[in-house]
Backbone as CSV, one residue per row, in Angstrom:
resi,resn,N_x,N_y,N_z,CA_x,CA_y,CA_z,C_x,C_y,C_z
1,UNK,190.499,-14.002,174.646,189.319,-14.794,174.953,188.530,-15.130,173.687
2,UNK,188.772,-14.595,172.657,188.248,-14.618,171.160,188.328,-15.800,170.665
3,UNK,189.306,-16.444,170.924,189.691,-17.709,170.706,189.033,-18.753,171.220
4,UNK,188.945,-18.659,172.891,188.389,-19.419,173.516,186.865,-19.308,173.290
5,UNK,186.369,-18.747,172.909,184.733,-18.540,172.470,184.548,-18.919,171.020
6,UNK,185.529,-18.825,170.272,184.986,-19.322,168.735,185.281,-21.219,169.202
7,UNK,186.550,-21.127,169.834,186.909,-23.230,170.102,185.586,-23.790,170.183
8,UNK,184.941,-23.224,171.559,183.662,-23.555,171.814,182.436,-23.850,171.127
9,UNK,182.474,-22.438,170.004,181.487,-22.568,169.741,181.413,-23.319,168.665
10,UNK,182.612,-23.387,167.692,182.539,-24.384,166.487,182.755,-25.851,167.345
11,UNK,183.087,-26.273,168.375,182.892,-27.396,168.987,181.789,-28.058,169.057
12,UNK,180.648,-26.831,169.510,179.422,-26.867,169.958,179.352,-27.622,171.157
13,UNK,180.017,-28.355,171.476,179.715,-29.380,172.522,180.515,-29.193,173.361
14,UNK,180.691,-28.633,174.826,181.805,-29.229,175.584,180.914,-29.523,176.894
15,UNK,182.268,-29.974,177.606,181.871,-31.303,178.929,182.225,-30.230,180.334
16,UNK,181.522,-30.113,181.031,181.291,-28.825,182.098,181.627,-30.098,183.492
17,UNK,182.428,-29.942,184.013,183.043,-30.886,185.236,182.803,-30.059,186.794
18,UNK,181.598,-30.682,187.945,181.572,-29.442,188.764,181.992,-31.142,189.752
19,UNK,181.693,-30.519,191.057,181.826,-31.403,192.492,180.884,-31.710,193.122
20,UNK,180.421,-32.835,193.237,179.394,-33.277,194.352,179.643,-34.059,195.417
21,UNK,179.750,-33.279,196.669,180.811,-33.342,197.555,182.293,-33.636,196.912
22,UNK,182.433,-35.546,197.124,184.044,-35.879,196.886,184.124,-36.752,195.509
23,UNK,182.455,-36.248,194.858,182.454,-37.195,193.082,182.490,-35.709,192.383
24,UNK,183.336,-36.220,191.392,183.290,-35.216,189.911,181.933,-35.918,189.450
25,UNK,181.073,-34.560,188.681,180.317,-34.764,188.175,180.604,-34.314,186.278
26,UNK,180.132,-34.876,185.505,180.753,-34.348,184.133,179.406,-34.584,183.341
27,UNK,179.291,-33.396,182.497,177.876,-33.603,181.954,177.944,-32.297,180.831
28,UNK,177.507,-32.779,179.355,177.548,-31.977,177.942,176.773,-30.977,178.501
29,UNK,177.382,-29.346,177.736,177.027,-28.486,177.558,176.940,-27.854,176.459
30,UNK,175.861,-26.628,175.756,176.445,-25.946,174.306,176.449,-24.639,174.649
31,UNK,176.017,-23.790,175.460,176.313,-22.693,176.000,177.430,-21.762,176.194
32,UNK,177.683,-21.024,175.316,179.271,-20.581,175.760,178.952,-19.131,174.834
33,UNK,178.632,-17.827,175.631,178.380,-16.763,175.133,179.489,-15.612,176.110
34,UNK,179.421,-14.517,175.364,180.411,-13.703,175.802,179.163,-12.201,175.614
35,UNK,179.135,-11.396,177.280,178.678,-10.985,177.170,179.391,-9.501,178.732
36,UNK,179.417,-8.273,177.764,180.126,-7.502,178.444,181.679,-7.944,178.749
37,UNK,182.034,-8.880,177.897,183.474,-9.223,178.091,184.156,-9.956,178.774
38,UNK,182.911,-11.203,178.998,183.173,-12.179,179.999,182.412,-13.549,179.153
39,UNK,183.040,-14.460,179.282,182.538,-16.029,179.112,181.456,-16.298,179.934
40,UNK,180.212,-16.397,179.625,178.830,-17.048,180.236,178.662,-18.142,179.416
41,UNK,177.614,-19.250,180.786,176.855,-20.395,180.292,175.745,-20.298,181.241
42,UNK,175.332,-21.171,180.462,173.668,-21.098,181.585,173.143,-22.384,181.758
43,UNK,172.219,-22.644,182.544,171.737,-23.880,183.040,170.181,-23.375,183.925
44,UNK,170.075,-23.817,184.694,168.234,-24.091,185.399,168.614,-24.516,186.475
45,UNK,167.980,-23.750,187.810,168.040,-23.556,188.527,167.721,-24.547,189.364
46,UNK,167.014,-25.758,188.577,166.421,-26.880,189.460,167.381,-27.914,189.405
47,UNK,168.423,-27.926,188.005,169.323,-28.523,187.973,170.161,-29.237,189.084
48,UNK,170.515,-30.681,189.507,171.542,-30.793,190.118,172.963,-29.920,189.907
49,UNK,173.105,-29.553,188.716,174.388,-28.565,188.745,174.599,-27.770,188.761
50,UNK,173.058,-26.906,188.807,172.722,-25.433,189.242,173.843,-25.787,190.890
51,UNK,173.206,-26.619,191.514,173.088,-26.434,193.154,174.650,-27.089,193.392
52,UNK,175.000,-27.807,192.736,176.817,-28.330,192.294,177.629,-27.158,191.771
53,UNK,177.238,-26.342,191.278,177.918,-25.089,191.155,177.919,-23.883,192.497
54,UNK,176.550,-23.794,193.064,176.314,-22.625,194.233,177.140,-23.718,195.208
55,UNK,177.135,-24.875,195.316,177.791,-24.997,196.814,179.581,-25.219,196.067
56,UNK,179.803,-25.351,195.434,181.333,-25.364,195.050,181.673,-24.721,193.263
57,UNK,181.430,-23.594,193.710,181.963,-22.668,191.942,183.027,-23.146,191.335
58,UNK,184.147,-23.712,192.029,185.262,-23.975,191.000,184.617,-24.919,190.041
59,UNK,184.789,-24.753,189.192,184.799,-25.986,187.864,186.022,-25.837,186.321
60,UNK,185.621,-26.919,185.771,186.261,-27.185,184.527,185.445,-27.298,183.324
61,UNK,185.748,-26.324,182.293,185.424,-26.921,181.107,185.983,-28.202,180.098
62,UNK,185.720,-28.706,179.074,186.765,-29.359,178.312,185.981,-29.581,176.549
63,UNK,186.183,-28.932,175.613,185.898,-29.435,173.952,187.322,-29.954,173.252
64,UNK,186.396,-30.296,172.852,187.683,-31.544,171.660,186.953,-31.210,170.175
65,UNK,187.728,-30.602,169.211,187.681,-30.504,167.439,188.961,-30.706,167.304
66,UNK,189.036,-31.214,165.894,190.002,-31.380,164.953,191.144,-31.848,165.274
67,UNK,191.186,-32.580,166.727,192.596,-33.177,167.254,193.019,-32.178,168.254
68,UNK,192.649,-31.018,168.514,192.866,-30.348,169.611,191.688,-30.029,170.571
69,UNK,192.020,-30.195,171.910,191.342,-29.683,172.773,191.495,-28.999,173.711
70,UNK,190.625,-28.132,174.455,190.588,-26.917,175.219,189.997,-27.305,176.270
71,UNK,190.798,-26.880,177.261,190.170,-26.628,179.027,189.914,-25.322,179.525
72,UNK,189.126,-24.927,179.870,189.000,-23.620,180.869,189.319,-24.181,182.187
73,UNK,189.160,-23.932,183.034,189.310,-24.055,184.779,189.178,-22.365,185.129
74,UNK,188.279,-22.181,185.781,188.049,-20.943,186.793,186.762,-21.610,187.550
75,UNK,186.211,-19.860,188.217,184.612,-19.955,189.415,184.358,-19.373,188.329
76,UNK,182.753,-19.810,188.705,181.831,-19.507,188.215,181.083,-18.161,189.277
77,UNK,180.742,-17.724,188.602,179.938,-16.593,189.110,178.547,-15.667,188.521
78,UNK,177.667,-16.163,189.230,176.054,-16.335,189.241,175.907,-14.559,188.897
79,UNK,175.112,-14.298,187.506,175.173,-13.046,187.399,173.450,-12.772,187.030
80,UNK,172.777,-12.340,188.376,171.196,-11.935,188.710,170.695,-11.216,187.622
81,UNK,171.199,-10.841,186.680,170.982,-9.470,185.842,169.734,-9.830,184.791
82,UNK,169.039,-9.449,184.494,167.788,-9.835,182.971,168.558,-9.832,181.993
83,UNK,169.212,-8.494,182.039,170.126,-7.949,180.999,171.293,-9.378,180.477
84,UNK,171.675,-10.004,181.533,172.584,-10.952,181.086,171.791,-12.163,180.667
85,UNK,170.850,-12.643,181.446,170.219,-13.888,181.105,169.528,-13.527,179.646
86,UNK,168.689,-12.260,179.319,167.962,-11.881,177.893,169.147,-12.199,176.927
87,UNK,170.580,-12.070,176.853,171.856,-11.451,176.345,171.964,-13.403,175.843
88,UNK,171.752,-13.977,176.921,172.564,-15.660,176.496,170.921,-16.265,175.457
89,UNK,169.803,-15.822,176.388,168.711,-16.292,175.500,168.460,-15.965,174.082
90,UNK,168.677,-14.689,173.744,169.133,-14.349,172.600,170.447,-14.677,172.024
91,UNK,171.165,-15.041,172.385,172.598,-15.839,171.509,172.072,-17.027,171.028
92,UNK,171.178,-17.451,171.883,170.479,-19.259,171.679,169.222,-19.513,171.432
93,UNK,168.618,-18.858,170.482,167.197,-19.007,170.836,166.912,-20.156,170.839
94,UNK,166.582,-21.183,170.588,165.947,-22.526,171.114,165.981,-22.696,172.389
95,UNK,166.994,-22.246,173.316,166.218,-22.360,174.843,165.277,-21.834,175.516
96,UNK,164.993,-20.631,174.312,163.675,-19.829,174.797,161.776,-21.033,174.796
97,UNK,162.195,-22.277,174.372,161.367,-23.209,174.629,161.609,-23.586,175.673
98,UNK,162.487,-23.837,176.645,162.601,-24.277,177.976,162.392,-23.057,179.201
99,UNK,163.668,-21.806,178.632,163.641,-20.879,179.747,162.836,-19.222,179.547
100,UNK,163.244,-18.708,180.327,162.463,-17.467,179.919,163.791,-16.388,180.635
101,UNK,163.896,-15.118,180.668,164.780,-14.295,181.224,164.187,-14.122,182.665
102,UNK,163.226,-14.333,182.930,162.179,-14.046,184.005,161.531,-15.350,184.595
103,UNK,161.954,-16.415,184.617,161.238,-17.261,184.931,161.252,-17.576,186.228
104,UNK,162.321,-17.610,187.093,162.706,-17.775,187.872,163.399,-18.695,188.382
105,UNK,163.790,-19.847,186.572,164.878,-21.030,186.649,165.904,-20.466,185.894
106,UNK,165.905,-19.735,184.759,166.911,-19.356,184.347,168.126,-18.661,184.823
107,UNK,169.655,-19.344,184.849,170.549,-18.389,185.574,171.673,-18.631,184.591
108,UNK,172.360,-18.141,184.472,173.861,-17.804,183.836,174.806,-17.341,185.024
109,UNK,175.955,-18.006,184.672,177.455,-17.833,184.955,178.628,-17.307,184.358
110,UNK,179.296,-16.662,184.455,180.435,-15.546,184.094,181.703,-16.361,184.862
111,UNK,182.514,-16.653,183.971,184.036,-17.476,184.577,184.826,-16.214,185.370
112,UNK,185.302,-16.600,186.463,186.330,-15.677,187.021,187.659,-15.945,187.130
113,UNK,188.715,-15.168,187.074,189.968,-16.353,187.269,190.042,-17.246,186.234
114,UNK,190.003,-17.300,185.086,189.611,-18.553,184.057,191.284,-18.781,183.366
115,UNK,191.613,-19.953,183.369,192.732,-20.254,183.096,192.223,-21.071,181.635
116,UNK,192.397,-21.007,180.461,192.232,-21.519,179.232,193.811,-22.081,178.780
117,UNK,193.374,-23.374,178.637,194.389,-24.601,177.800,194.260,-25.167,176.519
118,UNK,194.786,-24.647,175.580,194.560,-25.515,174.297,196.182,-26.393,174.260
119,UNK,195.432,-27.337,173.957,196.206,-28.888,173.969,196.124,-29.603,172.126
120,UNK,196.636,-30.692,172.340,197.295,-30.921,171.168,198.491,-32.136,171.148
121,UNK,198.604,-33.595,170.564,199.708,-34.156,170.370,200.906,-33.645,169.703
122,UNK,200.715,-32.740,168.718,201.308,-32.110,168.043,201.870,-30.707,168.489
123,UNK,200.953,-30.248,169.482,202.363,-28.880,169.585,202.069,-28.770,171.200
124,UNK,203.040,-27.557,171.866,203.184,-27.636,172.974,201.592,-27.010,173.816
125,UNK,201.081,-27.186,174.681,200.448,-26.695,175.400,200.230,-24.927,175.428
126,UNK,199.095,-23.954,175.088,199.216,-22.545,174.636,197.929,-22.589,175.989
127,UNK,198.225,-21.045,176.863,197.554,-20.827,178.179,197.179,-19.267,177.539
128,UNK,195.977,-19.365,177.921,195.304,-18.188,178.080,194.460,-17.781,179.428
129,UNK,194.247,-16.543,179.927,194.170,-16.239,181.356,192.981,-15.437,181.012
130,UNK,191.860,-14.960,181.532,191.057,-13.866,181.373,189.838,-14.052,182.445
C-alpha cells in the first residue's frame, strides 16, 4: 500500500468517481492519508458526495503522473473516530481552515476491499489488493 500512498501523494491530485443513482459523479480530490494501516480521505458532511458515498460506498479512485496512472476501486467506510479525523487534519493542515475534528462536518473514509491498478502504455498492468 506504500506505493499506492506515495502515487497519490506526489500526484497530489486524483479524481474520486462515486454514484448518483444511475450518473457517475467525478470530482478532484488531494486527500489520501494512511492511518492505522488503512488508506483514508475526507470530505464534509454537507457535501453532495458525503451523501453519494453513504447511500452507495463503492467507488473509484484515479491519478495520472509521469505517463502512468493508478486506480483504486473498493467501499468506503465512514470511520466516527476524533482519533482518525485529528490523524487526516493533521496530515493536511490547511483544511483545518474549513474543518475541525469536532465539528460535526468533518468525516473520513478508510477503503475496504481496495483493488489498486497501476497502468501504463509501456508496461503491463501491476494489481495491488489491501
Amino acid at each position: 500500500m506504500q506505493r499506492v500512498i506515495d502515487f497519490l501523494k506526489d500526484a497530489e491530485t486524483y479524481y474520486l468517481a462515486t454514484a448518483d443513482g444511475d450518473q457517475p459523479r467525478v470530482r478532484p480530490f488531494g486527500t489520501a492519508h494512511v492511518f492505522e494501516g488503512k488508506l483514508y480521505i475526507q470530505t464534509g458532511k454537507v457535501k453532495d458526495v458525503s451523501k453519494q458515498i453513504h447511500a452507495n460506498p463503492k467507488v473509484e479512485i484515479c491519478a495520472f503522473k509521469n505517463g502512468e496512472w493508478l486506480r483504486v476501486a473498493g467501499t468506503l467506510v465512514e470511520d466516527e473516530r476524533l482519533e482518525a479525523k485529528e490523524s487526516m487534519l493533521d496530515a493536511y493542515p490547511a483544511l483545518k481552515n474549513m474543518y475541525s475534528a469536532d465539528d460535526g462536518n468533518t468525516e473520513v473514509f478508510y477503503f475496504k476491499d481496495a483493488t489498486a491498478t497501476f497502468s501504463s502504455f509501456t508496461h503491463e498492468p501491476e494489481v495491488v489488493t489491501f
